[in-house]
C-alpha positions, -999 to 999 in steps of 0.1 A, spaced: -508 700 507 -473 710 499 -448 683 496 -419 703 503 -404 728 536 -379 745 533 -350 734 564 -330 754 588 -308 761 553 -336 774 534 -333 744 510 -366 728 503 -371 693 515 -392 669 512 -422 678 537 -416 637 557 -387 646 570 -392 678 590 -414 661 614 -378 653 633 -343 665 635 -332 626 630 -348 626 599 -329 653 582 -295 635 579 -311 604 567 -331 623 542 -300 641 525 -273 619 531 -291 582 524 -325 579 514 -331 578 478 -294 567 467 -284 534 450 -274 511 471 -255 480 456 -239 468 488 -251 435 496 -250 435 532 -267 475 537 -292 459 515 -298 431 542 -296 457 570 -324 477 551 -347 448 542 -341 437 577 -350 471 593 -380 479 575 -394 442 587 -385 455 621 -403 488 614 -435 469 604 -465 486 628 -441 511 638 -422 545 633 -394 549 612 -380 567 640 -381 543 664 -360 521 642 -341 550 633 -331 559 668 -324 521 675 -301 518 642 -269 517 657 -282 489 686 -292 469 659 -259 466 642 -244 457 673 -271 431 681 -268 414 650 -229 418 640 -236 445 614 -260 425 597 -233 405 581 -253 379 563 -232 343 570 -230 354 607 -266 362 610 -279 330 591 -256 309 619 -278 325 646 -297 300 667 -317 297 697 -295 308 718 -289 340 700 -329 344 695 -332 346 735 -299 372 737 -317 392 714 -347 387 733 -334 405 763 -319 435 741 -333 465 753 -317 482 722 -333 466 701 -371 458 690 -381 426 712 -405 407 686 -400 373 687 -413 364 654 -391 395 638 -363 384 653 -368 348 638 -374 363 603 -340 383 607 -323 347 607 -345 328 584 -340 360 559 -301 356 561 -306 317 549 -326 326 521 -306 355 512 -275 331 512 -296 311 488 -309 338 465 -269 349 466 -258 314 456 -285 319 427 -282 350 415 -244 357 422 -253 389 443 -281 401 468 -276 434 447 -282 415 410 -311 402 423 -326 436 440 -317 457 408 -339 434 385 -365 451 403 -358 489 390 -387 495 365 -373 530 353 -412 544 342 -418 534 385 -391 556 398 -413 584 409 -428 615 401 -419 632 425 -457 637 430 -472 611 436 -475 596 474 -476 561 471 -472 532 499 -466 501 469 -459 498 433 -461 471 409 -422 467 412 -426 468 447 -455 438 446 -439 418 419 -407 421 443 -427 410 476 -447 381 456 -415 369 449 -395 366 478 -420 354 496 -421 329 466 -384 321 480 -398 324 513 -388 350 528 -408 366 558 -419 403 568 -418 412 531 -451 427 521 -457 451 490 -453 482 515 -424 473 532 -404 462 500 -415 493 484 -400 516 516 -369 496 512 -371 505 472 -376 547 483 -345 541 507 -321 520 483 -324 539 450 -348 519 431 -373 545 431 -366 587 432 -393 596 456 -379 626 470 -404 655 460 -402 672 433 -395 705 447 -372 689 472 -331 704 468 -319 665 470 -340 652 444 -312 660 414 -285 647 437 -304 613 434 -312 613 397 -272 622 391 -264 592 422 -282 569 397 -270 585 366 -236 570 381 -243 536 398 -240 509 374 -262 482 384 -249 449 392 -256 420 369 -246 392 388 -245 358 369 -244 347 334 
């Protein structure tokens, strides 16, 4: 199967993201570029435990209702959520309405406060996780990696929830830890120079 079409500029892309218009902007403009942002890194993590048993899309077209519901994902304001807030998000139509989600949106802004009083940085810690020999092939179709396992194992180690080997590993694709865009694709080289310029964040010591 090819792993590339070309778009309506008659650059090839890779082959996912035709399946929608939505997909296209989020396929050149985010996926695949580091990421060292701390609270986007939240949102993401966040998001892709939302997407678990579902379409991107969905949480794609929901995106923006998120950020509203949950004050742009800003950890400390998320990790004060309580009840209260649980049963307002409840009733979000905007939003996906899984209880135990929800709750592991909140608990995962307490343990990322933790990891952050650790590690000095959400973005120190994530980065630790780049295995440059893992970063794609731009061949290969994959759903985990041993990054991405190793990663999973050990936030849920910190106990963190909704992390499994396939969602960290989507979240990994998306942030810039791993080049999976196709190796035909036109935006392939624009990651590899995107990383060629991020400096990774060290955090403490």
């Amino acid at each position: 199967m090819m792993t590339t079409l070309p778009g309506p500029d008659g650059h090839e892309r890779c082959r996912w993201c035709a399946a929608t218009p939505q997909y296209g902007a989020y396929h050149d403009d985010e996926w695949g570029y580091p990421v060292a942002d701390d609270r986007r890194l939240f949102e993401k993590l966040c998001l892709e435990g939302f997407q678990s048993g579902l379409s991107w899309l969905t949480i794609l077209n929901k995106r923006e209702n998120f950020r509203a519901a949950f004050h742009g994902f800003d950890i400390a304001r998320v990790a004060a959520f309580g009840e209260s807030d649980v049963e307002r998000l409840l009733q979000d139509a905007g939003i996906v309405r899984h209880r135990g989600k929800i709750e592991a949106a909140i608990h995962n802004a307490r343990c990322a406060q933790e990891l952050i009083a650790r590690e000095g940085s959400l973005a120190a810690y994530v980065w630790r996780h780049e295995v440059p020999a893992d970063r794609g092939d731009g061949v290969t179709v994959r759903a985990t990696s041993p990054a991405s396992i190793a990663m999973s194992k050990d936030l849920k180690k910190r106990g963190w929830k909704f992390v499994g080997p396939t969602t960290v590993y989507a979240f990994m694709q998306a942030m810039g830890l791993v080049n999976d865009h196709a190796a035909g694709c036109a935006f392939r080289e624009k990651a590899v120079q995107a990383r060629a310029r991020f400096q990774p964040p060290t955090g403490r010591g």
